[in-house]
PAMAR-360001 format. One record per residue (C-alpha): residue in three letters; x, z, y. Coordinates in steps of 0.1 Angstrom, whole numbers, plus 2048, in hexadecimal, padded with zeros to 3 digits. Each point is the difference from the previous one (the first is absolute). Layout:
REM residues N
AlaXZY
...
***
This chain:
REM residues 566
Unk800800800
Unk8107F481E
Unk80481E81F
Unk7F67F9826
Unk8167ED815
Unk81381981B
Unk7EA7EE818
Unk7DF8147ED
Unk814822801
Unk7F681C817
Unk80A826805
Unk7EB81E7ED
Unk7F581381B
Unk80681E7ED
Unk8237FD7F4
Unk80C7E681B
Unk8117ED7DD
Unk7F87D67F8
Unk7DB7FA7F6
Unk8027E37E7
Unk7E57F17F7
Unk7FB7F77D8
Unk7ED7E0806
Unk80F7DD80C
Unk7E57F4817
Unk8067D97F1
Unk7E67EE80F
Unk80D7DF7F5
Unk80D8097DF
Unk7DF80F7F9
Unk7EC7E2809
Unk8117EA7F0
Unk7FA8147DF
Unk7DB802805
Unk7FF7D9801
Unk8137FD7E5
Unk80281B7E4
Unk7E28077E9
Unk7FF8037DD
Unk80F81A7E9
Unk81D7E97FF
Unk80A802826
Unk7F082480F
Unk81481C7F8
Unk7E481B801
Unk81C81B801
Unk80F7F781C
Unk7E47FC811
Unk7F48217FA
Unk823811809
Unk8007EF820
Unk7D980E807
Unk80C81E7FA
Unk81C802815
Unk7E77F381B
Unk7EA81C7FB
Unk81E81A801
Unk80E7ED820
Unk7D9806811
Unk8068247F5
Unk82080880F
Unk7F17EC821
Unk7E1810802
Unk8118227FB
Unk8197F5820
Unk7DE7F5811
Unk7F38237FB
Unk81F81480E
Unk8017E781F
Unk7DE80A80B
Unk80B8227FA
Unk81B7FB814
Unk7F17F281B
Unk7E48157FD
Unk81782080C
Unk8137E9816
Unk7E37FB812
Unk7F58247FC
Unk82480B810
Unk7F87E681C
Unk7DE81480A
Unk80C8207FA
Unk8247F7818
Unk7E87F681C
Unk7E781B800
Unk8268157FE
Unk80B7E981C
Unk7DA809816
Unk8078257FB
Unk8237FC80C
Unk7F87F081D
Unk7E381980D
Unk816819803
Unk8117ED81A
Unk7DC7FC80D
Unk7FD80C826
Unk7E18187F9
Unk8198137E9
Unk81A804823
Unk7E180F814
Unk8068227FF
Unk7E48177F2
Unk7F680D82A
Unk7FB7DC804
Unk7E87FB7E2
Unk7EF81C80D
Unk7F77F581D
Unk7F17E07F2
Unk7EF8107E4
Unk7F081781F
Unk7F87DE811
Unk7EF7EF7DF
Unk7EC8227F8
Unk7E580281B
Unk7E880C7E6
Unk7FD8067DB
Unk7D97F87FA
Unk7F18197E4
Unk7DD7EF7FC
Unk7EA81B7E4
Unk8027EA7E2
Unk7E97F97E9
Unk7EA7F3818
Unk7E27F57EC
Unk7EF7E1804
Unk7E4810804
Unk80281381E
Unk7EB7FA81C
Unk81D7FD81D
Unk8227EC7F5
Unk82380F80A
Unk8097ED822
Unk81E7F37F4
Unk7FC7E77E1
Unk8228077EA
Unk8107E37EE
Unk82080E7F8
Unk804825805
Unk827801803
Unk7FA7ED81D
Unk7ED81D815
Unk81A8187F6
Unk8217F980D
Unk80F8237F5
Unk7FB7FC7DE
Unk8087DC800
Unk824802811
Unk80781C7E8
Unk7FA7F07E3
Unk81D7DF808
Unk81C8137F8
Unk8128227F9
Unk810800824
Unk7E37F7813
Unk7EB8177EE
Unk81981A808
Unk8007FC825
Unk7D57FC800
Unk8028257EB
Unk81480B81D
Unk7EB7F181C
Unk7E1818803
Unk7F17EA81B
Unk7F87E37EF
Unk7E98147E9
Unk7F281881C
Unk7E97E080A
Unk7E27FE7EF
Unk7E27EB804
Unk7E28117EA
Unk7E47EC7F5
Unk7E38187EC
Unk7DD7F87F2
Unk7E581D803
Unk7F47F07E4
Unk81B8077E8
Unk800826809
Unk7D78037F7
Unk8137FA7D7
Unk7FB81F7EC
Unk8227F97EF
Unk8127F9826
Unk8208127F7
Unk8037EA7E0
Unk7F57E080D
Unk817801821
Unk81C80E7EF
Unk8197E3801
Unk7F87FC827
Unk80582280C
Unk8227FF7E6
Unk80C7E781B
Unk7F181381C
Unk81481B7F3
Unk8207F17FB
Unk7FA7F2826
Unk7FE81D80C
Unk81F8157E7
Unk81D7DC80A
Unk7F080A82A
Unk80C8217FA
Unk7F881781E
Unk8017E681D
Unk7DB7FB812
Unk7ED7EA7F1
Unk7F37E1811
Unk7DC7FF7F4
Unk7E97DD801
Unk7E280C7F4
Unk7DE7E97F4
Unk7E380B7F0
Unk7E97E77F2
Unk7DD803806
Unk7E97FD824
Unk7F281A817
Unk7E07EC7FD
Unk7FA7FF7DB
Unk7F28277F7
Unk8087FE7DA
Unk8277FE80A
Unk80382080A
Unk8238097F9
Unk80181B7E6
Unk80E820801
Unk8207FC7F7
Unk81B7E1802
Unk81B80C7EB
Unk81D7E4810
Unk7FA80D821
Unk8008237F6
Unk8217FD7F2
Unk80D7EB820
Unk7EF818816
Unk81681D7F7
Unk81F7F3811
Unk802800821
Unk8027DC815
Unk8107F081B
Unk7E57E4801
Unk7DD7FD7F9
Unk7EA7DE800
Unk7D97FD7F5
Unk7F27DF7F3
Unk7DF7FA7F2
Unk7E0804809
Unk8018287F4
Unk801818817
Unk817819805
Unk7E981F7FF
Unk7EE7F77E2
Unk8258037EB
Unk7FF81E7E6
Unk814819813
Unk8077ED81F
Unk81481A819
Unk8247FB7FD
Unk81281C7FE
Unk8277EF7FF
Unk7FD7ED820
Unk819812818
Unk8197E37FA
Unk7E67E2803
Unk80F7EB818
Unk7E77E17FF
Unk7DB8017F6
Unk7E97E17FD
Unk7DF803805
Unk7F67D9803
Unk7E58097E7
Unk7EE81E80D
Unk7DC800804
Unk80481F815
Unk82180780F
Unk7F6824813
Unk7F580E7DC
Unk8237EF7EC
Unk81B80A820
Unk7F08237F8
Unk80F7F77DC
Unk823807813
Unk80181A817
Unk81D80C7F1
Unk8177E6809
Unk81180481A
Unk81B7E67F6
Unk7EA7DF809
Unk8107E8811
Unk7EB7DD7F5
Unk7DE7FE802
Unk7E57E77F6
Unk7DB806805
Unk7E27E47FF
Unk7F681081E
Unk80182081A
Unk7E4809801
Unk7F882480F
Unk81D80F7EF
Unk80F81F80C
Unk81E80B80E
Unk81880C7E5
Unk824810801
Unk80D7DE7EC
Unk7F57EA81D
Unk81B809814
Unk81C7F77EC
Unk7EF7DB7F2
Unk8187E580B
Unk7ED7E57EF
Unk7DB7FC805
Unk7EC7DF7EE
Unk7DB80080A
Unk7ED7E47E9
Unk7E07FB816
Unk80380B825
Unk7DE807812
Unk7F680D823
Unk81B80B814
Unk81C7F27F7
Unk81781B80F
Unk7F681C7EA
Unk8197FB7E9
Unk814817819
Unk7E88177FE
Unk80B8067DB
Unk8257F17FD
Unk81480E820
Unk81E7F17FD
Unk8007E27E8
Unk81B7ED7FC
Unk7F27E07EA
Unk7DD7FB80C
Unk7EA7E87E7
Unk7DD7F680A
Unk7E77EB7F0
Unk7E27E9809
Unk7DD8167FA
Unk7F57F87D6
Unk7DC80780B
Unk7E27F1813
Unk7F5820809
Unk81D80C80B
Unk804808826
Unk80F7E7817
Unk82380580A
Unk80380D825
Unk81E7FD814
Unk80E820811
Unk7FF7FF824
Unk81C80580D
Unk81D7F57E7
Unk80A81F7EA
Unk8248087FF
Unk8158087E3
Unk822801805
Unk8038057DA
Unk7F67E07ED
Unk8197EA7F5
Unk7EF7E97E7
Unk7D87EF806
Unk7F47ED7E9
Unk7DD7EF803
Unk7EB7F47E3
Unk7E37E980F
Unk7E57FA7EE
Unk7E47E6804
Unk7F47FA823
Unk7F0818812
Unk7F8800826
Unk812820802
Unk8237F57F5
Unk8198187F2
Unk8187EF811
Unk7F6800821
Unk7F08227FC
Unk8238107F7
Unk8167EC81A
Unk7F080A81A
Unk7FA8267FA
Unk8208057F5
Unk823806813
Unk81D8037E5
Unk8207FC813
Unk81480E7E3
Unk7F27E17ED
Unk81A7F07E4
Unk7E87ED7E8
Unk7E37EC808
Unk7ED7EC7DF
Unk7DB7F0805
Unk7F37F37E3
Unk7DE7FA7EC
Unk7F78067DB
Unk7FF7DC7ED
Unk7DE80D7F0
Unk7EF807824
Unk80F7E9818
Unk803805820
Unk7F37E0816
Unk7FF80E824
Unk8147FB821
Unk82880A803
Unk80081C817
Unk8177EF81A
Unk7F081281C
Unk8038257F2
Unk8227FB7EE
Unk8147F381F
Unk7EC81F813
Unk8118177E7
Unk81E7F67FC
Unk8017FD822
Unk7F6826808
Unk81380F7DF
Unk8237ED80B
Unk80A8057DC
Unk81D7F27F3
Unk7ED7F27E4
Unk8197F37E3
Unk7E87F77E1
Unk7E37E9801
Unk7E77F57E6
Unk7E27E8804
Unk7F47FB7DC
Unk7E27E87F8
Unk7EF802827
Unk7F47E280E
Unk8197F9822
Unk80C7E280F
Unk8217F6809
Unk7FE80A827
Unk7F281F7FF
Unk81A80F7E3
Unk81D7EF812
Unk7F481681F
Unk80081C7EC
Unk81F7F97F8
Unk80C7FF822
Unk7F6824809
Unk81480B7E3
Unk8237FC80B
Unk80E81A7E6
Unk7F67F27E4
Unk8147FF7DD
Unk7E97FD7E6
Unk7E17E37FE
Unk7E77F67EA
Unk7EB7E4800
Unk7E87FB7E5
Unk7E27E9804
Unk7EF7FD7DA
Unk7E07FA80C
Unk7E781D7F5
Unk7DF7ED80E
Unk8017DE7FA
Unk8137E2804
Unk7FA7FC824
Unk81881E80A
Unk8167FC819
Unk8227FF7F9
Unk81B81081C
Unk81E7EF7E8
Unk8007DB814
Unk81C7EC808
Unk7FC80C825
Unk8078237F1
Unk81C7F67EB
Unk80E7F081F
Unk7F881F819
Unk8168167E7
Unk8207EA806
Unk81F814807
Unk8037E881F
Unk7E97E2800
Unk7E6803821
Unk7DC7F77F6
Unk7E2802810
Unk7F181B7F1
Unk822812809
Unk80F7F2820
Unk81481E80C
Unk8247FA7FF
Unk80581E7EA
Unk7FA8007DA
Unk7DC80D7F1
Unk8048237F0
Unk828802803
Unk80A81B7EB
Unk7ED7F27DE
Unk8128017E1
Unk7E38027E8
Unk7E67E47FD
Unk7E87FB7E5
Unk7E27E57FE
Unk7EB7F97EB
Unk7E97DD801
Unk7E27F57F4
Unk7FF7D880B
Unk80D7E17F3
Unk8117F1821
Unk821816809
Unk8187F1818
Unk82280C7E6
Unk8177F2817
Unk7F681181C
Unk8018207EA
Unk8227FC7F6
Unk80E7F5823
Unk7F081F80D
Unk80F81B7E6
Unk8207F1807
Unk7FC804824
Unk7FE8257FB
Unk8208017E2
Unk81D81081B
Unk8138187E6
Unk81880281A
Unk7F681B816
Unk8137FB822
Unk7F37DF7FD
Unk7DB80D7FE
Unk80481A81A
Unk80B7E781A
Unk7E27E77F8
Unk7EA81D7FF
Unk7F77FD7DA
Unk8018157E3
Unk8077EB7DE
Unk7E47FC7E9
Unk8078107E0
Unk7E47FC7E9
Unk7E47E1801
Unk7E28017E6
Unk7EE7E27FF
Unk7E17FE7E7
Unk7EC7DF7FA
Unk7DC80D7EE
Unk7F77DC7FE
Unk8217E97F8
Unk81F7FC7ED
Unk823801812
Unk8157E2803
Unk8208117F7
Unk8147DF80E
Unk7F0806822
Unk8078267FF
Unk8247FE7F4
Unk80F808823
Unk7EE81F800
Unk81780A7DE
Unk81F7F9811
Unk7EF81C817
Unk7FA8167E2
Unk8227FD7F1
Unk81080B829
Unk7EC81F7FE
Unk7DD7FA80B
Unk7E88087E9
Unk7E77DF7F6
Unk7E28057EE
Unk7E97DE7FE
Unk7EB8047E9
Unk7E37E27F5
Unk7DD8067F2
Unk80E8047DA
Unk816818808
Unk7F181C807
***
């Protein structure tokens, strides 16, 4: 039996020696045999079945080298998977996060958990009044617990942050606590009440707190007890808030006894704020302040020290608020919620409070006795910092700009007013770039005109406004020969429409880029140091926009952002 030819020889992958085959692959010979040999005389059956079997031990030996190459690659291959999950792991520990040290992660963990969300689970189907908050994923509502389950270190550093658990959103059902068995069937939720409440360890709590249910609906009474809240309500707070439709007063237990550090308290939801202040006589610690209205309520020893007064539906005279707060210094005022509310009356003369630093407006709807020009012209606030105007995108506002009452004010407070908002009210271009002009100190502005009522609001962001912001470019709607609002650095915008003059937008930001500060002095200009620019109804042209990153990557920080984005 004749061997392979060298040419058929390979190496045994196990021993590295010479595979020779048995079988001389002939395909010649061999058909030149089958044409001619046949007969007992001429086929030698015994060779033939030598050379068979040497085939089939041949396919053996190949099949078994078949069998170990797979192997073979199959761990290669294995090794290659398990070399670059090695190779992953290697490089995250040259990952930045890992070179932020752990004060650092603090902080951002204290920025990302505003508020762990402990909604009463189960919540049956069946219950007359749904929780107010539909939950998808529940990880998602509770940032404490989420960030300390990524990893040992960041679960170290949350265990060591007590803050991030101290905030707590509570969402309860009366309906649950009418069970029998209520201990039994809450047991898992007030478990993670518990452990809330053990990681906050004694810091003051921050306490949301929402009972479902309605004042009008007599068969929801709220029972006796509410087990969650009776475990929250033994530590003492530094912050209170009430949502809901439940009342206060008609909570099991409802005087708070742990409230001499309570700092802020939120009454938004009160349907009687004399009876629910009562709630908190003890704390003399108050400093923020939010009640649906005033109301006749008395004059309490926490008054005086409340720097931060919010009053969700003002009514009658609108200078009351002093009656209460003496010496605010953030003063928030909404637009009257109710038809039969009492009108808003100016205060004859212009009150004086040397103390505010911050107004901010809310309008609402369109009354005939504006907000607006209710509060600008009873109001003298010469210590004035922060000035926002702005309606809620579910009740817009549709009346007249107060152009009238705001220049009187500004005019009488002679603040040097560094921050200003307008936020979703209707004003044209002219009237907010003579705003502008009475507000030569300002740093900070904010322009956003999403439309709240309709598409026929009127936008302030117009070329003409683009072009009156230029660091030196004289328009008409600015013709002085110095610079509108000099000392900006901050501008955000935010706009609605399709048009938008880009060039102009660009031209103008770089107007205002002088990082060199003798330079800026002697123009009269302070360099613009951060520009926001929101499109809520179009994409970005990146090409358009690339001068601006040359601008970023100096030092100013560019934000331009298109509808997708954000």
């Amino acid at each position: 039996m004749a061997k392979g030819t060298p040419a058929d020889q390979a190496t045994c992958f196990r021993c590295r020696h010479s595979l020779t085959p048995r079988t001389n692959i002939d395909t010649a010979g061999l058909l030149q045999r089958l044409r001619s040999e046949y007969g007992t005389a001429t086929v030698d059956t015994k060779e033939v079945a030598e050379m068979l079997k040497a085939i089939d031990m041949d396919l053996e030996d190949y099949e078994s080298e078949v069998s170990l190459l797979q192997s073979r690659i199959l761990y290669i291959k294995t090794q290659q998977t398990r070399l670059k999950e090695h190779a992953v792991n290697l490089r995250s520990l040259n990952s930045p996060v890992r070179k932020v040290p752990n004060e650092i992660l603090l902080r951002i963990f204290d920025y990302a958990c505003d508020k762990n969300l402990l909604q009463e689970f189960p919540w049956s189907k069946d219950f007359q009044f749904p929780p107010s908050t539909p939950i998808v994923e529940a990880f998602r509502h509770l940032p404490a617990m989420s960030i300390s389950s990524v990893c040992a270190r960041w679960r170290s550093v949350a265990l060591s942050a007590s803050v991030i658990w101290s905030r707590i959103s509570l969402e309860l059902s009366p309906e649950n606590s009418r069970l029998p068995d209520v201990e039994s069937v809450l047991s898992g939720f007030l478990h993670t009440v518990e452990l809330h409440l053990h990681r906050s360890e004694k810091r003051p709590l921050t306490v949301e707190l929402n009972v479902s249910g309605s004042l009008d609906d007599e068969n929801n009474l709220v029972p006796h007890q509410l087990l969650a809240f009776d475990l929250v309500r033994k530590r003492s707070w530094c912050s209170f808030g009430l949502g809901g439709r439940q009342s206060l007063s008609h909570i099991p237990k409802p005087t708070i006894q742990n409230c001499h550090s309570l700092q802020s308290l939120d009454l938004m939801r009160s349907e009687d704020p004399d009876q629910e202040l009562e709630l908190f006589k003890l704390a003399s610690g108050l400093r923020s302040l939010v009640l649906v209205w005033l109301g006749a309520t008395q004059s309490r020893g926490f008054w005086k020290e409340i720097s931060s007064l919010t009053v969700y539906s003002v009514e009658g005279d609108i200078s009351n608020v002093f009656n209460h707060a003496f010496n605010p210094k953030e003063l928030v005022l909404r637009e009257r919620i109710f038809d039969g509310a009492l009108p808003i009356s100016p205060c004859v003369p212009p009150r004086l409070c040397t103390s505010v630093s911050i107004l901010r407006l809310c309008l609402r709807l369109n009354w005939n006795d504006s907000l607006a020009n209710a509060a600008f012209s009873s109001f003298t606030f010469p210590s004035l910092s922060s000035l926002i105007i702005r309606t809620d995108a579910a009740h817009p506002y549709q009346g007249a700009w107060p152009k009238a009452t705001l220049g009187a004010f500004l005019h009488r407070s002679s603040c040097n007013l560094t921050n200003f908002e307008v936020r979703y009210v209707p004003v044209n271009d002219s009237d907010l770039i003579s705003a502008l002009r009475l507000m030569p100190s300002l740093v900070r502005l904010y322009v956003d005109d999403t439309p709240a009522g309709g598409d026929d609001q009127t936008s302030p962001i117009t070329p003409r406004f683009i072009r009156g912001l230029h660091g030196f470019l004289r328009t008409e709607l600015s013709p002085s020969s110095s610079a509108l609002v000099p000392k900006l650095s901050e501008l955000r915008l935010t706009f609605n429409g399709l048009q938008f003059d880009d060039s102009a937008f660009i031209d103008m930001v770089s107007s205002r880029w002088l990082p060199d500060a003798q330079y800026a002095s002697g123009v009269g200009l302070s360099c613009l140091r951060v520009v926001t620019l929101r499109f809520a109804a179009r994409a970005v042209d990146e090409a358009v926009y690339r001068p601006l990153n040359y601008l970023d990557k100096a030092g100013m920080m560019v934000v331009v952002l298109g509808m997708d984005d954000w």
